[in-house]
C-alpha positions in Angstrom: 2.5 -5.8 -10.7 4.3 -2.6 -9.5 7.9 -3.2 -7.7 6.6 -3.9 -4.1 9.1 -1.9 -1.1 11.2 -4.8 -0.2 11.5 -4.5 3.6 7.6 -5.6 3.6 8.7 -9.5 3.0 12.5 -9.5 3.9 13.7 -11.8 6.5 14.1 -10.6 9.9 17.2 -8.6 10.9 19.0 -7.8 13.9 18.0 -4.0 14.3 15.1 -2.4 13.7 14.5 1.4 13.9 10.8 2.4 13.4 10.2 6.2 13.0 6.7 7.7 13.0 6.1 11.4 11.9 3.0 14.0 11.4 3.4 16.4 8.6 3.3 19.7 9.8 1.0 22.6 8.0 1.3 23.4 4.2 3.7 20.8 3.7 2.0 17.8 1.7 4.3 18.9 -1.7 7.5 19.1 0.0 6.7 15.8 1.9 6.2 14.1 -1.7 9.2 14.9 -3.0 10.6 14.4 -0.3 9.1 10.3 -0.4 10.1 10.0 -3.8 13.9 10.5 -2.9 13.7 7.6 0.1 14.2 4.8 -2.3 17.6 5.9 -3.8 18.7 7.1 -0.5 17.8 3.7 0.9 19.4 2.6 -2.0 22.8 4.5 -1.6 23.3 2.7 2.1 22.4 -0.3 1.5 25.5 -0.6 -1.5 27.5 1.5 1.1 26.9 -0.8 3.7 26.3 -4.0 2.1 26.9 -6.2 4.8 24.4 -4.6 6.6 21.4 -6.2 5.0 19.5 -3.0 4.8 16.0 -3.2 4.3 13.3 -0.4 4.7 9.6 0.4 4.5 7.5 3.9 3.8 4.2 4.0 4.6 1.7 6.5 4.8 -1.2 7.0 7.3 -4.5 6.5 6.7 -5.9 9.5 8.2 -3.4 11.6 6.4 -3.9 9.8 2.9 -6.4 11.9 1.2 -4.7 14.8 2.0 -1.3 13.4 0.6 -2.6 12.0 -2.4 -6.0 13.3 -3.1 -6.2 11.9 -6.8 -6.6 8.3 -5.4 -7.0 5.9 -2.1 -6.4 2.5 -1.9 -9.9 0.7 -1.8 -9.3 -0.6 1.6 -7.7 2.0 3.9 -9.6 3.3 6.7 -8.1 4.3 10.6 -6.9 2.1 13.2 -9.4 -0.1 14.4 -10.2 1.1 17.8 -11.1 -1.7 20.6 -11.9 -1.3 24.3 -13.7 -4.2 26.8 -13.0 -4.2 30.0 -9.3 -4.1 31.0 -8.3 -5.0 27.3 -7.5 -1.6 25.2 -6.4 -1.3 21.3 -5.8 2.1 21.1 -5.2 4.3 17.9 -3.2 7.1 17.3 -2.9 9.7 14.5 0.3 8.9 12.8 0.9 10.5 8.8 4.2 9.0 8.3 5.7 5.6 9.1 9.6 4.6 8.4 11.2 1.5 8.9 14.7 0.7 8.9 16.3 -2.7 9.6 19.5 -4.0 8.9 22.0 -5.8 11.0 24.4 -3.2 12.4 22.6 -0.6 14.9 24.8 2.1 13.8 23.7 1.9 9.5 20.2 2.1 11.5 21.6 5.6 12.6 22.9 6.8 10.1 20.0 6.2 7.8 17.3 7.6 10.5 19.6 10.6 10.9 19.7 11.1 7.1 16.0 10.3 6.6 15.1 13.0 9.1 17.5 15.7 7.7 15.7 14.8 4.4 11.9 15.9 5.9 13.7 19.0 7.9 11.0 21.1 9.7 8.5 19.9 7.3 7.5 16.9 10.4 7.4 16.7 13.8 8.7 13.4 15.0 6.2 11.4 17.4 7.9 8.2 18.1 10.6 6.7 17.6 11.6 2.4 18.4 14.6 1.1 18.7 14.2 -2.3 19.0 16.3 -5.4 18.2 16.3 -9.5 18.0 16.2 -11.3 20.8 17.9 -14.9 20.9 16.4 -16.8 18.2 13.3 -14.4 17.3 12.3 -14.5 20.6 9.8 -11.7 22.3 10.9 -10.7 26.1 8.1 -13.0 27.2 10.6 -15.9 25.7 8.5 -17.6 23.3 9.3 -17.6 19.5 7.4 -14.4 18.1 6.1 -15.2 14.2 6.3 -18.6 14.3 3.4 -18.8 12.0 4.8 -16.2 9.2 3.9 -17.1 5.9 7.5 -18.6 4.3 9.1 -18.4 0.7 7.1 -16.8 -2.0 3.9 -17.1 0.3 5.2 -13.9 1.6 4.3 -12.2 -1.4 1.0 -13.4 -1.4 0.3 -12.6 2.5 1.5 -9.1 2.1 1.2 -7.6 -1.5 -2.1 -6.2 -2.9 -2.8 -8.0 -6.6 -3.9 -6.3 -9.7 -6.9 -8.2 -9.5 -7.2 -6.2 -5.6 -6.4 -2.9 -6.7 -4.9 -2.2 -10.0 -3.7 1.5 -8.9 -2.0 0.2 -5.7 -0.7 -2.9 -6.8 2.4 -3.6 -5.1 1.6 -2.1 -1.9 0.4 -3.5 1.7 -1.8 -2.2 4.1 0.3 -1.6 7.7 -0.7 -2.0 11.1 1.4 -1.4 13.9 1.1 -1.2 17.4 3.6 -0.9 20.6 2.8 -3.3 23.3 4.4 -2.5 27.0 4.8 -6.2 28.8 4.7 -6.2 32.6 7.2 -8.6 33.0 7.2 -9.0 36.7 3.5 -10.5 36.5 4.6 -12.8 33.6 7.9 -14.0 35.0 5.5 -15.1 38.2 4.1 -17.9 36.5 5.1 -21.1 36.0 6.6 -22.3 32.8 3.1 -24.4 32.1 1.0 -21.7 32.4 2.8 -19.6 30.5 2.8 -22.1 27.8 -1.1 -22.6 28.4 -1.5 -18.5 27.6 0.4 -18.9 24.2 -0.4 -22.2 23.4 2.6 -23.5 22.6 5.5 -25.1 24.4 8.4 -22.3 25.5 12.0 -23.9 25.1 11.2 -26.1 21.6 8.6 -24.4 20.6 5.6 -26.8 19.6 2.2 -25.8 19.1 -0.2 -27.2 21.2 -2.9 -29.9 19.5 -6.2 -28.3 18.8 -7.9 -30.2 21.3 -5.2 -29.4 23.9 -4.9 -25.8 23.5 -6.8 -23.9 25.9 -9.8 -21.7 24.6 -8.2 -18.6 25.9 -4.4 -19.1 24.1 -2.4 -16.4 22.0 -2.7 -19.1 19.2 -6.4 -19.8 19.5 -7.7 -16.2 19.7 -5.6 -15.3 16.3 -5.3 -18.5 14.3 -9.1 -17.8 12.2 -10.5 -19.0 9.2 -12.5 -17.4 6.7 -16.0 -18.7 5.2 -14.5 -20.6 3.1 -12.4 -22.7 5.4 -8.8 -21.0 4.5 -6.3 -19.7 7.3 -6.3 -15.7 8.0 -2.9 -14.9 7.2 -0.6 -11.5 7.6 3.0 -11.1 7.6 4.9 -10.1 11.0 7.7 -7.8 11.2 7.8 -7.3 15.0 11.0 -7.0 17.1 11.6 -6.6 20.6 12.3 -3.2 22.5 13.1 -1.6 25.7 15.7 -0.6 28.5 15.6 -1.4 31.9 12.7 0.4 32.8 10.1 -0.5 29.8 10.1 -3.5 27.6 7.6 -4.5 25.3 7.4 -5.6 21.7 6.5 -3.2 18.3 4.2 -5.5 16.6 4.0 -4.7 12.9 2.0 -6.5 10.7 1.9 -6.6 6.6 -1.0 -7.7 4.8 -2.9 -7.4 1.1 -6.2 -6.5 3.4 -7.2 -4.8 6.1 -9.6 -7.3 7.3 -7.6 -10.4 9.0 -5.7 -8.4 11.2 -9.2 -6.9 12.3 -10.5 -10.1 13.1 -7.6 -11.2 14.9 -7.7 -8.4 17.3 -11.3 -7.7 17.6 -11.3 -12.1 18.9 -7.9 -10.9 21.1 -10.1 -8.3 22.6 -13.2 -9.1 22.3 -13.3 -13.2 22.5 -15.4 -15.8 20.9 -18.9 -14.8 22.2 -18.5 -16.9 25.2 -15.9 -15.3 27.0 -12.7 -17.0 25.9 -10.3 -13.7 25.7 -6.7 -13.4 25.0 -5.1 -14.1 28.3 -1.6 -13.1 27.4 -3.7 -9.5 27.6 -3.5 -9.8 31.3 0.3 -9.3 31.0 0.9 -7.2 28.3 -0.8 -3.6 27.3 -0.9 -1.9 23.4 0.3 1.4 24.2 -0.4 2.9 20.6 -2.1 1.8 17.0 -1.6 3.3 13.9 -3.1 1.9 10.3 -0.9 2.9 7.3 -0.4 1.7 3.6 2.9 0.7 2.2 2.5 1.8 -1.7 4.9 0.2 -4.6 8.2 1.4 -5.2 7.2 2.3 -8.3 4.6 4.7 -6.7 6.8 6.2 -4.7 9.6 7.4 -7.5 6.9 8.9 -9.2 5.7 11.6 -6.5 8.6 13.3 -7.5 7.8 16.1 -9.5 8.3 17.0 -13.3 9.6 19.9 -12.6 11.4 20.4 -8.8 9.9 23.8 -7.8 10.2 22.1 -4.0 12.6 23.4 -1.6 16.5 21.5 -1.6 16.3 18.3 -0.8 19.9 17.5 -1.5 22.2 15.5 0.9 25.1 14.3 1.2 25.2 10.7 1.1 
């Protein structure tokens, strides 16, 4: 298998800074070279600032893909999965680059993003950008453990990273949803502790999942633990953090997987329910804002956009 990016299955960090960016006009071949120079940037901080724990993740849009790299697509790929019934929205956005940079020391998060965006120049225009950051224990704002059932250990790997047997070409790689939900705080901080609970299914302060028979149709827990046809567990890897300021808080959820398809089925029951009306009811108190669907290619795919012979504009920077 091709070296994977290993920000997809690190362990959570303390910062997070999550920059999106559309390539501007004419600028597919300086944006590949520009890629292929990430991972030895990334590189160079992370030895600088050891302590840091630097980790970081470059993925690429799947509405932009065929124009970055029209010799191949991962089999897989296709846009945001748009989902709208009544009051509950998945919207997508059109999003051609995705950066994520986490470490444990908000200012190495600066530095890097200010580098990273030096590096692209007027090549991109920048979209969004998320600060965001732990909260207690891997809490979200809501107060309830977020990830609690991430796949651990080497199961990461599997969760996350496409298989020869998938995808020989893109081995290595994961295919990247992300979306930024805005919580409304004041609704949710009305209720009492049990019905909060109830809308997760789980308890708040120890965190214990309720029974099977005692969670409520209509839980967080219900609507996204699935099972395929076979009887096993739908499983993707989380990397969402907290952000916000006093005005706005929410959570950027970003999700790693070696399909496409479970995180589909997880929102489209969030959304859409079971068939008999059993929704998501921690909807009612939180909104997705965005959705963008990317893949994370190899390492190894990355270092070899770079060009045989560097006709491209200077990329060089000081490190």
């Amino acid at each position: 298998m091709a070296r994977e990016q290993f920000g997809i299955c690190a362990e959570p960090n303390l910062h997070g800074s999550y920059l999106l960016f559309n390539v501007l006009d004419d600028k597919n071949a300086f944006i590949r070279t520009a890629l292929s120079r990430l991972p030895a940037l990334f590189e160079d901080y992370a030895d600088q600032y050891s302590e840091a724990n630097l980790t970081s993740v470059v993925a690429i849009g799947a509405n932009y893909w065929d124009e970055f790299y029209p010799q191949a697509r991962p089999i897989f790929l296709e846009p945001f999965p748009t989902m709208h019934s009544e009051d509950r929205v998945a919207p997508s956005n059109n999003v051609d680059i995705y950066i994520e940079i986490r470490s444990d020391r908000g200012d190495v998060n600066h530095i890097v993003s200010s580098k990273v965006c030096q590096l692209f120049a007027d090549s991109v225009e920048l979209i969004e950008q998320i600060q965001a950051f732990r909260f207690l224990d891997g809490r979200d704002l809501t107060g309830f453990v977020d990830g609690t059932e991430n796949p651990t250990g080497m199961h990461r790997r599997e969760v996350a990273l496409v298989k020869d047997t998938e995808d020989i070409i893109f081995s290595g790689g994961s295919y990247l949803h992300t979306q930024r939900y805005e919580h409304n705080l004041t609704l949710w901080n009305s209720l009492k502790n049990k019905e909060q609970e109830d809308t997760y299914g789980r308890t708040k302060l120890d965190n214990i999942e309720y029974a099977s028979e005692d969670k409520p149709l209509t839980a967080h827990t219900k609507r996204t633990s699935l099972k395929d046809d076979q009887g096993n567990s739908l499983e993707i890897l989380r990397q969402s953090m907290p952000y916000g300021d006093m005005k706005c808080q929410g959570l950027f959820f970003v999700s790693y997987c070696h399909s496409p398809l479970p995180f589909t089925l997880m929102l489209k029951s969030m959304i859409y329910g079971d068939g008999h009306g059993h929704v998501d009811h921690l909807l009612k108190y939180t909104q997705a804002e965005t959705g963008a669907a990317f893949f994370a290619p190899s390492l190894t795919f990355l270092l070899e956009l770079a060009p045989d012979t560097d006709n491209s504009e200077d990329l060089s920077l000081t490190v």
